[in-house]
C-alpha positions in Angstrom: 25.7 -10.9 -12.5 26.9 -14.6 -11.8 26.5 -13.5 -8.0 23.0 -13.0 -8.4 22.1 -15.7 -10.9 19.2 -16.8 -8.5 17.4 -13.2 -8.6 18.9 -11.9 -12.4 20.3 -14.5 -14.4 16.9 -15.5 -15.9 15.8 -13.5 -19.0 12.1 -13.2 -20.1 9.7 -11.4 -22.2 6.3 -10.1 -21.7 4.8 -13.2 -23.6 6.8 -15.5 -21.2 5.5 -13.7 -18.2 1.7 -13.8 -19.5 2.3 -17.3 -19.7 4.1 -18.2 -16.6 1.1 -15.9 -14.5 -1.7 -17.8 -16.8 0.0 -20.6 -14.9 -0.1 -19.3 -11.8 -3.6 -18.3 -11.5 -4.6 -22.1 -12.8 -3.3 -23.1 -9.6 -3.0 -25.9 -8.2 -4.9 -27.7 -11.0 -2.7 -26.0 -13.8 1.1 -26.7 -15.1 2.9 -25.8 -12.0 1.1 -27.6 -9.9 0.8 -27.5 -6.2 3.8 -25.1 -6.6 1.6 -22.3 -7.9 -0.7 -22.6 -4.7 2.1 -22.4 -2.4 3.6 -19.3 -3.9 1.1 -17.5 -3.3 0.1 -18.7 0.5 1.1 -16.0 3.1 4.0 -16.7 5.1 4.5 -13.6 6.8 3.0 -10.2 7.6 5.4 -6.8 5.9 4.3 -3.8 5.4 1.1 -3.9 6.5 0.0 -6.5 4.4 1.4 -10.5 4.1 3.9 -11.8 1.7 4.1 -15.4 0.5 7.5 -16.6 -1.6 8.7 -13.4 -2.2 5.4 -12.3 -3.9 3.1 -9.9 -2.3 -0.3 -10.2 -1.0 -2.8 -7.5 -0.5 -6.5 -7.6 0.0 -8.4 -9.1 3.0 -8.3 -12.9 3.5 -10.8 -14.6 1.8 -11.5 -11.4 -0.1 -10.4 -9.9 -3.4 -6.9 -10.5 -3.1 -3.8 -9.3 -5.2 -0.6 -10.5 -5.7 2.5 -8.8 -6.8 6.4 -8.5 -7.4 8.8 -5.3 -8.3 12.1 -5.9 -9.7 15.3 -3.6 -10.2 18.5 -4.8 -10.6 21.3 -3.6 -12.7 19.6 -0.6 -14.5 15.9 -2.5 -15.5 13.0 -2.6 -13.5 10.0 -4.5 -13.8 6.7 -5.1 -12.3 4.8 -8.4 -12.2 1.1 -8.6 -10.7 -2.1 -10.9 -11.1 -5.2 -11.0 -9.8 -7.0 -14.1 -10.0 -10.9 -12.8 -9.0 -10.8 -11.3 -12.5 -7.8 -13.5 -14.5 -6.2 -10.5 -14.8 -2.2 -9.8 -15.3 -0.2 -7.1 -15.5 3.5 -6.7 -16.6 6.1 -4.1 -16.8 9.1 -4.4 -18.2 11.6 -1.3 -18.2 15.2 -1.1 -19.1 15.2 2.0 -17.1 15.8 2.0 -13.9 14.3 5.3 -13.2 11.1 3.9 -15.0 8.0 5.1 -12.5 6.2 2.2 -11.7 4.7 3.8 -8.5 2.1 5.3 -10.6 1.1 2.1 -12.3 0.6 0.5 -8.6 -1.7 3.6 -7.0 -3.7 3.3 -9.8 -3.8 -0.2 -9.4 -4.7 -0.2 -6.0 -7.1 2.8 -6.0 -8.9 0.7 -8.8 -9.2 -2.6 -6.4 -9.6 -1.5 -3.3 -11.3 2.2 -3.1 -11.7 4.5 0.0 -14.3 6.8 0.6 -13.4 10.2 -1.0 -16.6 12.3 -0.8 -15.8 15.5 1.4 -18.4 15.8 4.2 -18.6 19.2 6.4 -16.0 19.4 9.6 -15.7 22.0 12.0 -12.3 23.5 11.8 -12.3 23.9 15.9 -12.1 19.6 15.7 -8.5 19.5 13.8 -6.7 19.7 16.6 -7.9 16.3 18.0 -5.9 14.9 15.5 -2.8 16.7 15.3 0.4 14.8 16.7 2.8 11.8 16.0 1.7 8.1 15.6 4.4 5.6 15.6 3.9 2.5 13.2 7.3 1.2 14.0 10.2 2.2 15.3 11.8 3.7 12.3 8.6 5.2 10.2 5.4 7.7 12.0 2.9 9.9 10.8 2.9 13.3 11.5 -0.2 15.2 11.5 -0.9 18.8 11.9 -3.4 21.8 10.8 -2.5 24.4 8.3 -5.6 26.7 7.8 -8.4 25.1 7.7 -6.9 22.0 6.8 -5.3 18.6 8.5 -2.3 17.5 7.0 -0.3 14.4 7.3 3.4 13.1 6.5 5.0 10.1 6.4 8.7 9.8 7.6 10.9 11.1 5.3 8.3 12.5 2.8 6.3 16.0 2.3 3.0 16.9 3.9 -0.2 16.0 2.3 -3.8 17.5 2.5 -6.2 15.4 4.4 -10.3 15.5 2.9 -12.6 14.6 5.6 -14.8 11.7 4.9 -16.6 10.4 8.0 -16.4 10.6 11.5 -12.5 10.5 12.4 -12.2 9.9 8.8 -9.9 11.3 6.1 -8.8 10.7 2.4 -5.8 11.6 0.2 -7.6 11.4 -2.6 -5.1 11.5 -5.1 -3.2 8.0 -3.9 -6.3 6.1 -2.9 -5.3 6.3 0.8 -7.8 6.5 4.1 -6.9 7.0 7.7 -9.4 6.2 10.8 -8.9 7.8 14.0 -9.9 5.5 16.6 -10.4 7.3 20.2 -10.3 6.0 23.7 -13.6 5.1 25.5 -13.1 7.0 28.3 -11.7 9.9 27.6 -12.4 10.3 23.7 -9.3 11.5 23.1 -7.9 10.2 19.9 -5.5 7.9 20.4 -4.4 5.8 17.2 -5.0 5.7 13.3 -5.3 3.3 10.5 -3.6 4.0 7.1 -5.6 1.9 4.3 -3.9 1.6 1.4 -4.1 -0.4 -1.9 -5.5 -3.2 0.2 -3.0 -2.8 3.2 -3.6 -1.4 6.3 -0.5 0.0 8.4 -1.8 0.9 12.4 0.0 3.7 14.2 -0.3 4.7 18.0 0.1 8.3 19.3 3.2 9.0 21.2 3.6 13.3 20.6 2.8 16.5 18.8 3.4 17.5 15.2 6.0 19.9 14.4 4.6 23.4 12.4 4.7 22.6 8.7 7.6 24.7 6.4 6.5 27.5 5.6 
């Protein structure tokens, strides 16, 4: 692992990472320094959110913000996340590398930032507005189209999912916390674009085509 010393050469323990994020959320007037401030300042924007030195930020600015970093390398995986608003941390430390930390972070995120999820009445006949394909970037969309009386979405590369209505142009997949507006144009009120809020990100998507029929 000499190769990667900068990323994998460092061992810790849970106590060591409690410590080191005590430090961290101190900031700038705890042990680290101005180093602990500048950490965490966004640098950049990546999926749908910012990232600062390799740790990632979610939450609006100024806002209840989170900050987090996943690990796996050579057959461990690990999970380091703090949120200062509540001196909270959280670590996860897995010699596993099949260790499913995705749980850990929808459960997180549906816990910090919530979505509406109460189903509200919808006229089946309106589904349609929504079916089609919205680009987010070049190499990931989202595919939505109407099974029944239901709108269902997918991800690139992943399975369908059943949308609950929540609002006006709004839906929920309840089960990961996630919310997607429909925004439509002012002239012809034709849906046009969506939002994805997730875990305090927000991914925007534009329509470019039509769904294809789910598996049967």
């Amino acid at each position: 692992m000499q190769a990667y010393a900068p990323a994998s050469a460092l061992r810790s323990t849970a106590a060591d990472m409690i410590t080191f994020s005590r430090a961290v959320i101190a900031g700038a007037a705890g042990p680290l320094g101005p180093a602990a401030a500048r950490m965490l300042t966004p640098l950049a924007r990546y999926e749908g959110a910012e990232i600062g030195y390799a740790v990632m930020v979610r939450g609006p600015e100024g806002g209840r913000r989170t900050y987090w970093h996943a690990g796996l390398t050579e057959g461990y995986r690990t999970l380091w996340l703090i949120a200062p608003d509540t001196n909270e941390a959280l670590v996860v430390l897995g010699s596993n590398a099949r260790a499913p930390l995705q749980p850990v972070m929808l459960a997180v995120g549906k816990s910090r930032y919530p979505v509406p999820t109460t189903e509200v009445p919808l006229d089946p006949e309106r589904l349609d507005d929504y079916k089609g394909e919205f680009r987010i970037s070049k190499a990931k969309a989202l595919s939505f189209t109407v099974r029944g009386s239901k709108l269902l979405v997918r991800e690139t590369g992943r399975g369908y999912s059943a949308l609950t209505p929540t609002g006006p142009d709004r839906f929920a997949v309840v089960g990961i916390g996630a919310q997607f507006v429909f925004r439509r144009d002012a002239a012809t009120n034709a849906v046009v674009a969506v939002s994805l809020s997730q875990g305090g990100s927000q991914l925007d998507a534009r329509r470019e085509g039509v769904a294809a029929a789910v598996p049967q």
